[in-house]
N, C-alpha and C positions, 0 to 999 in steps of 0.2 A: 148348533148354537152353543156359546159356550160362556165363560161367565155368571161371574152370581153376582148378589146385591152388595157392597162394600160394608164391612166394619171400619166403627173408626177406628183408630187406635194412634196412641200418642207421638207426638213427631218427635224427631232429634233434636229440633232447632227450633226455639219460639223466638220472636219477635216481640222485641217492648215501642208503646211508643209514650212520647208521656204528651198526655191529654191536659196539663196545663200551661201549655206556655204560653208567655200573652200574645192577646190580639194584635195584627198590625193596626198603626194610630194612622189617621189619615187626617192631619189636622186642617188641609185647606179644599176636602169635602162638605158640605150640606148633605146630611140623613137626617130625614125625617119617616118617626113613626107613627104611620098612621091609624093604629089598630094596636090591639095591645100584647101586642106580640115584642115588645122590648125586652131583652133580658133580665133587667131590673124591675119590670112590673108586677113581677112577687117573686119569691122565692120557689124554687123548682130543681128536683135533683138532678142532679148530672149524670149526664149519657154517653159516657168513654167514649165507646163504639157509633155511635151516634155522631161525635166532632171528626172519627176516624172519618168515620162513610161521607161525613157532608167534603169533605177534603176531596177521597175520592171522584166524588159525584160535581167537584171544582174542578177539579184537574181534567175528568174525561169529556166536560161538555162545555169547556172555555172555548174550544177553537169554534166549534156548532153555531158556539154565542156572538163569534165576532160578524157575524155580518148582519147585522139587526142593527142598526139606528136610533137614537137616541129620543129622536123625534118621534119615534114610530109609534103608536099607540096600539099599547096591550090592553085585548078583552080582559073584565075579570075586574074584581073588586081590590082595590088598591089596597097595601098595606103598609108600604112604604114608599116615599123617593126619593132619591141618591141625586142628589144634582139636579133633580129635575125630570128626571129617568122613573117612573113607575117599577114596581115591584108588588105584581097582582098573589091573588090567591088561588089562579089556577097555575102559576109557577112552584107556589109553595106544595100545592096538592102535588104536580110531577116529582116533586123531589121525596117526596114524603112514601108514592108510589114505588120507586125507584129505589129506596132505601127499603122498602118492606117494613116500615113500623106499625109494632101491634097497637091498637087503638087505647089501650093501658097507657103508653108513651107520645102519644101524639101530640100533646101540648107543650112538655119540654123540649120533645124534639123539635116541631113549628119552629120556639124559639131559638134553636141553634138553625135551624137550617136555613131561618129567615136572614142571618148572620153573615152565612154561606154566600146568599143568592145577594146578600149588598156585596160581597168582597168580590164575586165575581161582576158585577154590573161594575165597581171601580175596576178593576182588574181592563176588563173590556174597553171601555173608555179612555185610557188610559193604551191600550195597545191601538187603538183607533186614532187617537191624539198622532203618534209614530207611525203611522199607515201602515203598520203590521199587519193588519186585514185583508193588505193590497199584497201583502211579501207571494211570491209567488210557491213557494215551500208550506206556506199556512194555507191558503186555499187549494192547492192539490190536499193536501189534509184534509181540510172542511168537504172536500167533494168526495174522498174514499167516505170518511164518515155518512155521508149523505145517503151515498150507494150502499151501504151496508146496512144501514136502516131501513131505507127503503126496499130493499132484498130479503131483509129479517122480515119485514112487513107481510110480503105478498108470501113467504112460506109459513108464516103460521096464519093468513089467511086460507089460505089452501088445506094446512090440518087443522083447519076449526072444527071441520064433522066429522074430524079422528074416533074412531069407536075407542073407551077404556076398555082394557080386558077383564072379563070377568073371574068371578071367582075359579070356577073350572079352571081357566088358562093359568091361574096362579098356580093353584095346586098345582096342574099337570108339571110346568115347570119347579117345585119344591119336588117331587117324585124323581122326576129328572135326574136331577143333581145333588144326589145326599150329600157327597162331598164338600157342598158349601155348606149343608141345612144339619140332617142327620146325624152324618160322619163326620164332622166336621171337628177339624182339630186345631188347638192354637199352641203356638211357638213361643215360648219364653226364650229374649236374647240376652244376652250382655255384649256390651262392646266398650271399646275403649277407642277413642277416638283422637287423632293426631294430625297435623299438618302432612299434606301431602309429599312435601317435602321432605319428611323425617322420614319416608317408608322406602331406608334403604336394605342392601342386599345383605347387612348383619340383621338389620331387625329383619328381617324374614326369615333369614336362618333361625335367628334364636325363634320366631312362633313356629317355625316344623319344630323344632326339635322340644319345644313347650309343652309338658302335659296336663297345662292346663292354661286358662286366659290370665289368672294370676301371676305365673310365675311370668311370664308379657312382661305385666305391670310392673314386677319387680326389675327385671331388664331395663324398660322404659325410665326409673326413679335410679338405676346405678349409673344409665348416661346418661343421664339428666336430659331426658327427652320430655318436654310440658303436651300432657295428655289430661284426657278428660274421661268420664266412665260415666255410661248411659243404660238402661234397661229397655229392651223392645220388644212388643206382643206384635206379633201378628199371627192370621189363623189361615185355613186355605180356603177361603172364601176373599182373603183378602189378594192370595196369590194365583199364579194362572197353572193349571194342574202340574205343567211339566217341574217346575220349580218345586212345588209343594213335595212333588215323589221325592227327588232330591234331597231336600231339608229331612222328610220322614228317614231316611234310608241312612241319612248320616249319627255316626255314637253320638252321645253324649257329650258333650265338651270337647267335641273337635273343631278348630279354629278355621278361619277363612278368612281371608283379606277382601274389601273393597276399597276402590278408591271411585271418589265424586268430587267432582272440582278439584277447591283447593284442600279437602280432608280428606283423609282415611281411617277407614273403618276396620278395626280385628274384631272377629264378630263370633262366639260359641253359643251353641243351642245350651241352656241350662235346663228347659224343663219341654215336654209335649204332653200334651192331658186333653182329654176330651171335652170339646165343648159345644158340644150340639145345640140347635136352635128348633123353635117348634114354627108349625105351619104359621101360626097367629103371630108372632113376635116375625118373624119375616114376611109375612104377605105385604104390606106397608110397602115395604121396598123392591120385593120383585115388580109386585106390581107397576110401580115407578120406573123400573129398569124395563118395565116390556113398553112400556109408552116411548121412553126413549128412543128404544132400539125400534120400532115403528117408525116415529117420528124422522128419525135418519135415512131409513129404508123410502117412505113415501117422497122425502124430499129429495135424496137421491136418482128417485121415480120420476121426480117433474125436470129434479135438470138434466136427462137423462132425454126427455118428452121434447124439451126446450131446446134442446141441442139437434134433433133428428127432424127439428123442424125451420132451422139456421140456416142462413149460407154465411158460413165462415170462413173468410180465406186469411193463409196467413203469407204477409207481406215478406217478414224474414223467415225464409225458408228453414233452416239454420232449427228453426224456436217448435216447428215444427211436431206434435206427437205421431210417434209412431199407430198404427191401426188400431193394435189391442188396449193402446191408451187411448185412443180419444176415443174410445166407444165406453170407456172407463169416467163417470166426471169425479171431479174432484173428493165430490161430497159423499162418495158412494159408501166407503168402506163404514162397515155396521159396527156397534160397539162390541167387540172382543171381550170388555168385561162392564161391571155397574159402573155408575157414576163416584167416581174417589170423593171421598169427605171431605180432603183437604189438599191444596199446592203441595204443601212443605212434605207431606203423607207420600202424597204422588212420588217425590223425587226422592225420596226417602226408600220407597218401595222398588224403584226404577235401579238405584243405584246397588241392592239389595239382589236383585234378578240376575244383574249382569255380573255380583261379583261369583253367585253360586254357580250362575249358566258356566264360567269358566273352571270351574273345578274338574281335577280331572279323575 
């Protein structure tokens, strides 16, 4: 078993979004609010992340919504109606769910998500108006979503009487792996960062021939190449060992190229320093990381069960798995390392692997 718990540590690229822009108007709607969940019915701070997630939680459960009726009647205490359409408070409660709000934010959040749930009931309505429910591309949609819900369903019903590990198995695993815990060390980077178009065969000669990432920069500003300069921590808990030898084993300010999509990366170790973690400040998350990796194994287990007890045959022969694959399912492979902190970290980290893995 191999992997530790993830650090976070700061990504290359953040994302803004701006959390004011106005409302769309709907001026030949009827909203009524029935409950005092209005936005104007007092003053309440605003929830950035909160207008982000209700967008989200718009976007990923409009198609879900399109086959529901306008007629239909929803259980559940009214809090609005859009046209005539109901907007209960076990709708509000799912989304509230879904979003993860601490019970601190529950009442400004209500009123933004309340917001949400009319603009998707117009949204809906309005695609129904167009028989967009009927488009044959949105109901294969509506039915993967269906099946994937209901599939997410019956596997975490099944690891409902999942044992947690206990204390012992944390330890034993912190013991394990100093390398992540004990010995553990973190990488101060710098990098400079450019179009991946710019990373031609003079800029590479000039970074071998660089004795440092500065004099880069300076090459970079005499041909007028528009570059950017970033600082990046990561530690070897956050990489996978083979990598980490690697990084350890390289001087001091020797440069390395990556490229990722459309950028690239010139990247020099500036600092390595120790930075050990104790059993108690990690247990939290191994812990977390053995559920996981459980979690994958067991479920891997049932489709694995579910399969040996199938008659599956396949029409296009062509599509076919070979033996040692279809005794393989899909879901089997176990996590290799913890659960990453963040997207942007992940690809961050990925493109990172692949530029040292090529070092020669």
């Amino acid at each position: 078993m191999s992997g530790a718990p993830d650090r976070a540590a700061p990504g290359l690229i953040g994302n803004t979004t701006n959390n004011n822009a106005a409302r769309p108007h709907h001026p030949t709607s009827e909203v009524i609010i029935l409950n005092n969940f209005h936005p104007a019915a007092k003053t309440t701070p605003t929830i950035p992340s909160m207008r982000t997630g209700a967008a989200l939680v718009l976007l990923a459960l409009l198609l879900s919504a399109c086959g529901n009726k306008a007629k239909e009647a929803k259980p559940g205490q009214a809090l609005a109606s859009v046209n005539g359409s109901e907007v209960t408070v076990l709708q509000l409660n799912e989304e509230l769910q879904r979003a993860g709000v601490p019970a601190s934010q529950q009442d400004a959040a209500s009123k933004q998500l309340l917001q949400a749930l009319i603009d998707r009931q117009l949204l809906v309505r309005e695609a129904e108006k167009e028989k967009l429910d009927r488009d044959p591309k949105v109901m294969q949609a509506v039915d993967r979503a269906r099946d994937l819900i209901v599939a997410q369903a019956y596997i975490q019903k099944r690891l409902g009487g999942m044992q947690r590990p206990g204390a012992a198995e944390v330890e034993e695993y912190f013991n394990k792996h100093p390398e992540f815990f004990t010995n553990r060390k973190q990488f101060n980077m710098n990098e400079l960062v450019i179009a991946a178009s710019d990373m031609t065969p003079d800029l590479k000669a000039a970074a071998d021939g660089a004795r440092s990432l500065e004099e880069v920069a300076v090459w970079l500003d005499t041909h007028k190449v528009k570059h950017g300069r970033t600082q990046v921590t990561r530690s070897t808990a956050d990489l996978n060992p083979e990598l980490s030898q690697k990084l350890l084993a390289m001087p001091k300010g020797q440069i390395f190229i990556v490229k990722e999509g459309e950028r690239a990366m010139l990247i020099s170790i500036a600092e390595v320093k120790d930075a050990p973690v104790s059993l108690e400040v990690a247990a939290p998350q191994i812990e977390q990381f053995l559920v996981n990796q459980k979690s994958k194994e067991l479920a891997a287990a049932e489709v694995k069960r579910l399969r040996q007890g199938a008659k599956i045959d396949y029409i296009n022969k062509s599509l076919a798995p070979d033996a040692a694959a279809a005794a393989t399912p899909a879901t089997a492979s176990p996590a290799a390392v913890a659960p990453a902190a963040a997207a942007s970290d992940d690809a961050d980290k990925a493109a990172l692997e692949r530029g040292v893995a090529g070092l020669k």
